[in-house]
N, C-alpha and C positions, 0 to 999 in steps of 0.2 A: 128758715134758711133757704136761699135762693137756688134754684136747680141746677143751676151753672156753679155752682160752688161746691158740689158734692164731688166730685171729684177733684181727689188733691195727690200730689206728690209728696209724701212725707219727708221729713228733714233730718231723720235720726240717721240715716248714711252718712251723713255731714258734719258729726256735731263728734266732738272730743269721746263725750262719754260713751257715745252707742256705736261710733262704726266698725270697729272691732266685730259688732254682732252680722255684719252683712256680709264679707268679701274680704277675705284676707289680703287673699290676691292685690286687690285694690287699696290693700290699706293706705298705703303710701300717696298714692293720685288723690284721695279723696279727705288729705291733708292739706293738700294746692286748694283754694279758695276759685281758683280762676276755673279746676275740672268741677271742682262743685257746680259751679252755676252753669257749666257748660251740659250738664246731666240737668238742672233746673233747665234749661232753654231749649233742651231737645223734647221735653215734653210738653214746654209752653207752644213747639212749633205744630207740635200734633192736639192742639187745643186744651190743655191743661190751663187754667186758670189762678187755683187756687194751691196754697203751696204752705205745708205747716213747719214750723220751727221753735225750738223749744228754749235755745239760746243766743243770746245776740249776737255771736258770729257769726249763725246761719242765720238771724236777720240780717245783716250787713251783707250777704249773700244778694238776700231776697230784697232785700233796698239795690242792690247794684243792678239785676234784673228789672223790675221796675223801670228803671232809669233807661234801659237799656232797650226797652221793648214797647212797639207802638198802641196797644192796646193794655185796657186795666190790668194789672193781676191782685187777687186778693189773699190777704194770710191769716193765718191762724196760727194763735200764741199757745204753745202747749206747757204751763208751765208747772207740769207736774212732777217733777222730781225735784225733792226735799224744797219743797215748799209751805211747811211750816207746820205740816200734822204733827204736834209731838206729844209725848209723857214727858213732864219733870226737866223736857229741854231737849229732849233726844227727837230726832227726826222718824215717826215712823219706822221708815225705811230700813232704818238701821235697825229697827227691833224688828224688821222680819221671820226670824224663828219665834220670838215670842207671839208674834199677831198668829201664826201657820198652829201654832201647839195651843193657844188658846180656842181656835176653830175647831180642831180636830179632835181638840178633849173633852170640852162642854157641847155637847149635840144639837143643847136645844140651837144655836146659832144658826146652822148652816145643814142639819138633820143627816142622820147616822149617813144615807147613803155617803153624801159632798164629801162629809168627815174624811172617811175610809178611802173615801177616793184619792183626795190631798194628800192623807198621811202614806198610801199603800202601793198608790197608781203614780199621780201626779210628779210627786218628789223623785222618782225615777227618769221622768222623761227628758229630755233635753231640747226638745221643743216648747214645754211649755217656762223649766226654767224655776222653776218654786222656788231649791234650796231650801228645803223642809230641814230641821234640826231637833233630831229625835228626844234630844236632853234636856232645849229651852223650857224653860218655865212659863205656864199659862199667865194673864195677866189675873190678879183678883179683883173682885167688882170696884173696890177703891180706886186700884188702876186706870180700869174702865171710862171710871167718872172723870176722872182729872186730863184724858187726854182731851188738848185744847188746839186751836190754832192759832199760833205767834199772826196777828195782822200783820205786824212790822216785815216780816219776814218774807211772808205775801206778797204784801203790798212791793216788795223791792224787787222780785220774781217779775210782778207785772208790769213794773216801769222798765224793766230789759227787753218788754216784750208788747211796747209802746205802739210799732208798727201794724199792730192785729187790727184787721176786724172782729175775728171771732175770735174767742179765748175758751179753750178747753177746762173744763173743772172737774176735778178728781184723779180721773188716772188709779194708779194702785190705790192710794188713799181710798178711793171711792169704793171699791170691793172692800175693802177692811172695813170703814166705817159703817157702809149700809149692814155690812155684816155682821157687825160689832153692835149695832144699834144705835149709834154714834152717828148717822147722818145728819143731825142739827149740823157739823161740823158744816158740810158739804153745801146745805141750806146758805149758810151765813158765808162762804164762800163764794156763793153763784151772786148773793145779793153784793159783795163788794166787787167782783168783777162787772154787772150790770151799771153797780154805779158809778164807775170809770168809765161808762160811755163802751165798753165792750159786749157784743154779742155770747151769751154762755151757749155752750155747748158740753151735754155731759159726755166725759168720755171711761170707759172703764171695761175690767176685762169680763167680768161676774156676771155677763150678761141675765142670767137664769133667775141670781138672785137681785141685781142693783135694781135694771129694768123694770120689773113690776112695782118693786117699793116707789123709785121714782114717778112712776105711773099713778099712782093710790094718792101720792103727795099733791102730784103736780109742783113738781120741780120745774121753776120757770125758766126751763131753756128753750134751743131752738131744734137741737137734735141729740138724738146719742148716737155716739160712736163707740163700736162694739164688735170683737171678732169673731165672727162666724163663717164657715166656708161647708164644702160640700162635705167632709171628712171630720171634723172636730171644730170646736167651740171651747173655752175655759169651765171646768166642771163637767157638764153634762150636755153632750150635743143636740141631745129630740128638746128639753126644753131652753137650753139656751135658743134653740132655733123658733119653738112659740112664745117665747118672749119678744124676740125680734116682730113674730107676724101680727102679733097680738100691741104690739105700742102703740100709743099714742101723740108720738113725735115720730117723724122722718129716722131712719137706722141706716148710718153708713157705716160699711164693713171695711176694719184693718184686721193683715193677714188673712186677707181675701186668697191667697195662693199657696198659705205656707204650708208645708211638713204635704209630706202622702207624696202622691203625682199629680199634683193640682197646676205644677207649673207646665206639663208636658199636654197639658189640654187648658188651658186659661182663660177659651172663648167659653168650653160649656161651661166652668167652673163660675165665672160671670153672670153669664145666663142662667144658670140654677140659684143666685141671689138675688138676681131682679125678678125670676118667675115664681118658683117656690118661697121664698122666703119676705119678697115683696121690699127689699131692699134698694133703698132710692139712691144709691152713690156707693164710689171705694175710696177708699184710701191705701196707696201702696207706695214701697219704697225701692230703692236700687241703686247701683253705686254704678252703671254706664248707662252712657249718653242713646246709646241704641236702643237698650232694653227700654230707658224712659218715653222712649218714642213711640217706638211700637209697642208697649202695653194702655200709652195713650191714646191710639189711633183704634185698637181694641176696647177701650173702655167709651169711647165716644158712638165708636158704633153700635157696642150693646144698648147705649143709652140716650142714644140720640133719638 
């Protein structure tokens, strides 16, 4: 992955399903298409380049930008929600308590500490978001075996998301399966986005656990993206954090600022990923035009 491309403006402020999670306040503005891209252009003015998007309205965004602006910009296709991980027809996603009480109940997956953490710690926070459900049913190894990926379903995912250079692979999926044992999925994944002529890139939150397996595989992508910051990480912060130092692909960091007081210092918070943790790029999100400016003109300096 190219050094100028490690830094991106995420697209989830933009998009139907996620911007509720950013800026209530702003819910309304970040409905207009026209405030969208005007938050895209204020960070392209502070050199932002590359810009990810998960659904074709925020490409038609990121195609208007483009269009708009005299130098290249490059995207990335994120097309990991229900994109076709399923049991029996069901999307994953939707069996999220089953995937969470499968983890937390059989040890050997994800080992007693992870377990207790998901089921005790995690599921409380609201930062991280679980939605643990004490009652769901583990899946049985039968289960196990039969989840597959719909290509069809896929494949229709990545022609929405046509305008990509890079194409993200995994996402949630990718914690459950590596976790589940299930990564063939993930495999045969990367190999059909590769050969649509897209760049893969893994993305996922499990840094502690996905990262190493991926490493041992050699999973042929080009980076992981992975959230880790000065304060927490998904699971376990000391090794999600030697997972990151320890890879063997390039590690760009989403939710580089979130939750603590990461936002009230965001130069060291920066700086403690490129120094400590040897993190080559971020990715972050924001729902005004000002904040995308100056968290650009910040991230360019750290990494310039």
């Amino acid at each position: 992955m190219r050094t100028q491309d490690m830094l991106v403006l995420g697209g989830d402020a933009f998009s139907d399903v996620f911007r509720a999670l950013y800026d209530l306040k702003c819910f309304w503005k970040l409905t207009d298409p026209g405030y969208c891209i005007s938050v895209m252009r204020s960070a392209y003015s502070a050199g932002i380049r590359t810009f990810d998007f998960s659904f074709e309205p925020v490409q038609q965004m990121f195609e208007q930008l483009r269009d708009q602006v005299p130098e290249p910009v490059t995207g990335i296709g994120n097309p990991t929600w229900l994109q076709g991980c399923r049991l029996d027809g069901t999307d994953l996603q939707y069996l999220r308590g089953r995937v969470l009480k499968t983890l937390t109940e059989d040890t050997a997956f994800l080992g007693k500490e992870k377990a207790s953490l998901i089921r005790d710690d995690l599921s409380q926070s609201n930062c991280m978001v679980f939605g643990y459900d004490k009652d769901a049913k583990p899946f049985t190894e039968a289960e196990l075996a039969r989840i597959e990926l719909d290509e069809d379903a896929y494949n229709k995912r990545l022609d929405g998301l046509k305008e990509s250079t890079y194409m993200f692979v995994g996402g949630t999926d990718a914690d459950w399966l590596f976790s589940l044992g299930r990564e063939d999925i993930i495999v045969r994944m990367t190999d059909i986005a590769s050969g649509r002529g897209f760049k893969p890139l893994l993305l996922c939150q499990y840094a502690s656990v996905v990262l190493p397996k991926a490493d041992r595989m050699k999973l042929p992508v080009e980076a992981y993206f992975a959230p880790v910051n000065m304060e927490w990480s998904f699971l376990t912060h000391k090794e999600g954090m030697e997972a990151v130092l320890h890879a063997s692909k390039p590690v760009v960091s989403f939710m580089a600022f979130a939750c603590g007081g990461l936002k009230t210092d965001m130069r060291k918070a920066a700086e403690w990923l490129k120094e400590e943790c040897h993190v080559q790029g971020i990715m972050y999100g924001t729902s005004k035009p000002e904040n995308a400016r100056k968290t650009a003109v910040l991230l360019r300096d750290v990494y310039k």
